[in-house]
Rosetta silent file (secondary structure, phi, psi, omega in degrees, C-alpha in Angstrom):
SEQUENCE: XXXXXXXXXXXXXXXXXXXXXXXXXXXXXXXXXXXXXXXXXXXXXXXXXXXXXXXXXXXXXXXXXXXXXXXXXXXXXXXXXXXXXX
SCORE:     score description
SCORE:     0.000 S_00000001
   1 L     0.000  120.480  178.098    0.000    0.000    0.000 S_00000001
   2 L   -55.166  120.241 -174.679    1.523    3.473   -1.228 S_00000001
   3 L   -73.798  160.612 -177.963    1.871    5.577    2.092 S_00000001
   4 L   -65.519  146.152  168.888    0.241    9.165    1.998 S_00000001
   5 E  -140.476  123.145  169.212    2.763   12.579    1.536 S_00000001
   6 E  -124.281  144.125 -174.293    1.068   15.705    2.598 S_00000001
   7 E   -77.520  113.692  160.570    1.961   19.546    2.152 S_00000001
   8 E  -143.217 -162.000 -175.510    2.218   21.961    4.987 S_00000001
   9 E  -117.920  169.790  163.811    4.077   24.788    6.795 S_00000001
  10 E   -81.044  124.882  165.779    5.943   24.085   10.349 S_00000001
  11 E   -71.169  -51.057 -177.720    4.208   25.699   12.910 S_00000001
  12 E  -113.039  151.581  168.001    6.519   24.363   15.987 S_00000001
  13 E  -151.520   36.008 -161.108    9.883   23.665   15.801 S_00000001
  14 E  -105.139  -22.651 -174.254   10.601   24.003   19.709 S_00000001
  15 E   -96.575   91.449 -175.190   10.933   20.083   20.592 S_00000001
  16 L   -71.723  -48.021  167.765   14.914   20.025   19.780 S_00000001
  17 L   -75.676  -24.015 -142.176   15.347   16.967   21.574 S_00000001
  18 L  -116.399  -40.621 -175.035   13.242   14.712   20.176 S_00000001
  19 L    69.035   43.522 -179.465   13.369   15.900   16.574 S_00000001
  20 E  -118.440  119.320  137.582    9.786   16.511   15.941 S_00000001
  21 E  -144.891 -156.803 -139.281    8.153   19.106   14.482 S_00000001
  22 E   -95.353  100.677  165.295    4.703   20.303   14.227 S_00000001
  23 E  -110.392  147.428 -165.150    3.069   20.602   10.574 S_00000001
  24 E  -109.350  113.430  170.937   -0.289   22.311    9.857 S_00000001
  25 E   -95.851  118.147  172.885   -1.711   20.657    6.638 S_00000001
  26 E  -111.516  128.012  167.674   -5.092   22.646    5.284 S_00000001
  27 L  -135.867  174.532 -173.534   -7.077   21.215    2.698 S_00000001
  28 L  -118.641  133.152  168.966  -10.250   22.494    0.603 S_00000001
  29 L  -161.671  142.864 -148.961  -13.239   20.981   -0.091 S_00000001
  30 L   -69.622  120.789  170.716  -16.711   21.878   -1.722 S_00000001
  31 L   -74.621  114.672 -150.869  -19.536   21.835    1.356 S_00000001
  32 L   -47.502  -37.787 -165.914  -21.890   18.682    0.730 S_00000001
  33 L  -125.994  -35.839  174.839  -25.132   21.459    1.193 S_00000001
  34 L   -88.451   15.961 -175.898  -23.974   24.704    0.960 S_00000001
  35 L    37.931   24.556 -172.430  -21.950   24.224   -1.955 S_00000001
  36 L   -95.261  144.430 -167.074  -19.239   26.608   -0.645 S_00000001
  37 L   -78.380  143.228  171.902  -15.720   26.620   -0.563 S_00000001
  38 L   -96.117  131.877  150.283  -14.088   24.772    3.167 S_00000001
  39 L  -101.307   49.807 -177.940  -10.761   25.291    4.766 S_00000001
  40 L   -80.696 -170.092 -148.010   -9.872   23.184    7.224 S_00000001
  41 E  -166.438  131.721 -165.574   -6.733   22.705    8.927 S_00000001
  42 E  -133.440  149.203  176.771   -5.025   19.609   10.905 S_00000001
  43 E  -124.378  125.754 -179.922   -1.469   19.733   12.723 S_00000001
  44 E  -116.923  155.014 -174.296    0.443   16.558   12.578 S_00000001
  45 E   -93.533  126.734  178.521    3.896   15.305   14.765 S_00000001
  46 E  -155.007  115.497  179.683    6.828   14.578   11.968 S_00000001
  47 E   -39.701  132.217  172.622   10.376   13.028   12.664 S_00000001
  48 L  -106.275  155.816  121.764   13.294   16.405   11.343 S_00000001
  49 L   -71.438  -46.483  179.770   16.004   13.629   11.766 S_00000001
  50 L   -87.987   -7.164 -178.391   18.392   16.672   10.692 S_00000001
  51 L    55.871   36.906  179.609   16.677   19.533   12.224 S_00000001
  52 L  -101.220   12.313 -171.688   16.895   21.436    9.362 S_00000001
  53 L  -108.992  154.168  156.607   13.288   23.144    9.069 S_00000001
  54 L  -121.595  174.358  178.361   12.261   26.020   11.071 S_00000001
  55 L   -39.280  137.383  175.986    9.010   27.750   11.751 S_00000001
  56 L   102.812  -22.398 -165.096    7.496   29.097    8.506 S_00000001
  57 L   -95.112  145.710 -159.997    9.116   26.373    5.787 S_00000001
  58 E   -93.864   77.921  162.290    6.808   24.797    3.488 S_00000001
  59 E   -80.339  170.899 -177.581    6.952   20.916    3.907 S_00000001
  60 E  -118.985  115.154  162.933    6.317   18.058    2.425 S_00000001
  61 E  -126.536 -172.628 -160.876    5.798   14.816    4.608 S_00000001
  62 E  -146.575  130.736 -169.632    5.281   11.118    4.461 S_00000001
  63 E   -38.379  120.978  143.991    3.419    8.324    6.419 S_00000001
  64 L  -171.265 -153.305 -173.020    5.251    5.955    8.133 S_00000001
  65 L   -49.692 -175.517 -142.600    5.559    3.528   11.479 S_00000001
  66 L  -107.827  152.087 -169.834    4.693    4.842   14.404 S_00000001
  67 L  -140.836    3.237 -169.815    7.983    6.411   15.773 S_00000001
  68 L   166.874 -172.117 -171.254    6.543    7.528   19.424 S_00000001
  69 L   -80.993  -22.808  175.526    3.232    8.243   20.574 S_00000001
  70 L  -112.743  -17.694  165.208    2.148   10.953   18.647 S_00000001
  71 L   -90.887   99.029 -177.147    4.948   10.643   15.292 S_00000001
  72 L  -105.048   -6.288 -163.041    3.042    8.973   12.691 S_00000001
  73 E  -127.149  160.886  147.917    4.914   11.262    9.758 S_00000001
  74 E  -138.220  162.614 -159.555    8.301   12.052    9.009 S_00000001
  75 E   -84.847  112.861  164.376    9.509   15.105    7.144 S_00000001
  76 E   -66.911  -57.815  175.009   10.885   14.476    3.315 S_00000001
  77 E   178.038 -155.458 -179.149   12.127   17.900    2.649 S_00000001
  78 E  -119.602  156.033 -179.042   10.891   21.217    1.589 S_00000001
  79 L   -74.305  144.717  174.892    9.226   22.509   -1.427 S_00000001
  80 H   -51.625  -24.856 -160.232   10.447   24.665   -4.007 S_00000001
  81 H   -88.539  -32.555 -176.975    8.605   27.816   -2.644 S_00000001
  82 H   -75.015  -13.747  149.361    9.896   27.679    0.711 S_00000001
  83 H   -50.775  -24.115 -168.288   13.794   27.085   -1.293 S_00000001
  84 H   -79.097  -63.338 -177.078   13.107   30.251   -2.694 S_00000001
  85 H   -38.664  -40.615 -157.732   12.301   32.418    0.416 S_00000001
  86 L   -76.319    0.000    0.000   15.479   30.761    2.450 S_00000001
């Protein structure tokens, strides 16, 4: 089964030791009765192994074994637009 990779920015980057930080993935979708555009917005725990992102950088990450109680994701890298900004 292909695991999931989802786009967000780092919110947290304050848990140093541990090498977790925090990404807030939003996605859009059409409302079932009001036919209106949705935003909603989810924050998931994802392994930095390198500690390279900080607050603000536009990741990408990707499903994988459970790595602690709450780090279900780990971080693949950053996106071109947040390469640009840096």
């Amino acid at each position: 089964m292909p695991k999931r990779v989802l786009q967000g920015v780092v919110v947290s980057d304050k848990n140093v030791q541990t090498k977790t930080v925090v990404v807030q993935v939003e996605r859009r979708f059409i409302h079932p009765m009001m036919g209106k555009t949705v935003r909603r917005s989810k924050k998931y725990h994802a392994h930095d192994e390198a500690k390279a992102h900080k607050v603000g950088d536009i990741v990408r990450i990707r499903e994988c074994k459970p790595i602690s109680k709450l780090k279900r994701w780990e971080v693949i890298g950053r996106t071109g637009e947040a390469e640009g900004k840096a």
